[in-house]
C-alpha positions as CSV (number, residue, x, y, z in Angstrom):
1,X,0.0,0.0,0.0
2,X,1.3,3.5,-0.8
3,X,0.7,6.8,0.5
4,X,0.9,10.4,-1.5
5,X,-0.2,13.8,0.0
6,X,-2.3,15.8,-3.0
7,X,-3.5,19.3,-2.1
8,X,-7.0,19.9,-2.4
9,X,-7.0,21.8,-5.1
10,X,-4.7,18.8,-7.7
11,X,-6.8,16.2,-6.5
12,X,-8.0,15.8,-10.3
13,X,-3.9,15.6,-11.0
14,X,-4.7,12.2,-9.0
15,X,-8.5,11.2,-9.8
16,X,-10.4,11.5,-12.8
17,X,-12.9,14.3,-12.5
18,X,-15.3,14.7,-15.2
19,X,-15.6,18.5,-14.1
20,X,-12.1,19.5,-14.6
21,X,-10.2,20.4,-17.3
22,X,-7.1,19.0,-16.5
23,X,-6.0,16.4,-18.9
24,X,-3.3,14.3,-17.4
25,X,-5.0,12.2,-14.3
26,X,-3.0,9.5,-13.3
27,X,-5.9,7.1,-12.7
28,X,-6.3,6.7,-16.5
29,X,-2.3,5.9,-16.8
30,X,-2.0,3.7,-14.3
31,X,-5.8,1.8,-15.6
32,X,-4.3,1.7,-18.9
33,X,-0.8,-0.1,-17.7
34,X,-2.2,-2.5,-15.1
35,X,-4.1,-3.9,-18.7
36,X,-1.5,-3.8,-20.6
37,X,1.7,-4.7,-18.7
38,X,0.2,-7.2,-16.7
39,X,3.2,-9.8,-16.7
40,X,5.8,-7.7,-17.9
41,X,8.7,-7.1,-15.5
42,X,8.5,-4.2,-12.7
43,X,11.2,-2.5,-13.9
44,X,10.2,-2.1,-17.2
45,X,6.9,-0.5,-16.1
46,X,8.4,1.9,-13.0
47,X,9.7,4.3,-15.9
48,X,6.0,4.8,-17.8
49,X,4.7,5.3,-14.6
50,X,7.2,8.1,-13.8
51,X,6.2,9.6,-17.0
52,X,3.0,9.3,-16.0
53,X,3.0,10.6,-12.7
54,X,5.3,13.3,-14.1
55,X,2.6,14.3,-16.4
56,X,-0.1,14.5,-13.5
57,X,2.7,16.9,-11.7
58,X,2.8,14.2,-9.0
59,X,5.5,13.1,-6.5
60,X,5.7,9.5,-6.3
61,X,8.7,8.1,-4.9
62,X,11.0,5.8,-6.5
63,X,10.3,3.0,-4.0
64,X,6.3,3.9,-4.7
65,X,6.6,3.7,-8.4
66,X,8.2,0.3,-7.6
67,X,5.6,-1.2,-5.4
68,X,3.1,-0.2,-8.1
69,X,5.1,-1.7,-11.0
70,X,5.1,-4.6,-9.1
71,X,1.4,-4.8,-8.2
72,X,0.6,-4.1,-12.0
73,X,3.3,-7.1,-12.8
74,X,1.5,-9.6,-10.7
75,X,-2.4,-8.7,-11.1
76,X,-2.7,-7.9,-7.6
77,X,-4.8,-4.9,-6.3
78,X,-2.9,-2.0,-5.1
79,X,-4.3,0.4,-2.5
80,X,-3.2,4.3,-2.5
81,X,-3.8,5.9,0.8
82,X,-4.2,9.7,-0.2
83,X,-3.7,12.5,2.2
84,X,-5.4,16.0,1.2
85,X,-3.9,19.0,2.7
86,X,-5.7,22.5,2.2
């Protein structure tokens, strides 16, 4: 399980919200790899989702790109805990 801390007001950075007009959620990167990378080794999916997350303007880790590259590799679920500030 990982852990980011979004404020308030990126939350659609994070989450797909219909109402916003940001383009670039990670929710629909991160969908779209668990489909099709499913298999493929962790290390050669940790640098789409740093593209990715670099594209939502969000600060994963290293270690939690990782632990999603490797839940994506294996089919298993993978739980975000998000913090909102402001």
């Amino acid at each position: 399980m990982g852990e980011i801390t979004v404020s308030a007001q990126d939350m659609d950075h994070l989450l797909h919200d219909p109402t916003s007009a940001y383009g670039a959620p990670y929710q629909h990167a991160y969908t779209r790899l668990a489909v099709s990378h499913r298999g493929r080794p962790a290390d050669e999916i940790v640098p789409l989702l740093r593209a990715a997350a670099d594209a939502a303007l969000l600060g994963f880790t290293e270690a939690g790109l990782l632990e999603q590259a490797e839940a994506i590799s294996s089919g298993a679920p993978y739980e975000l805990r998000v913090r909102v500030t402001g």
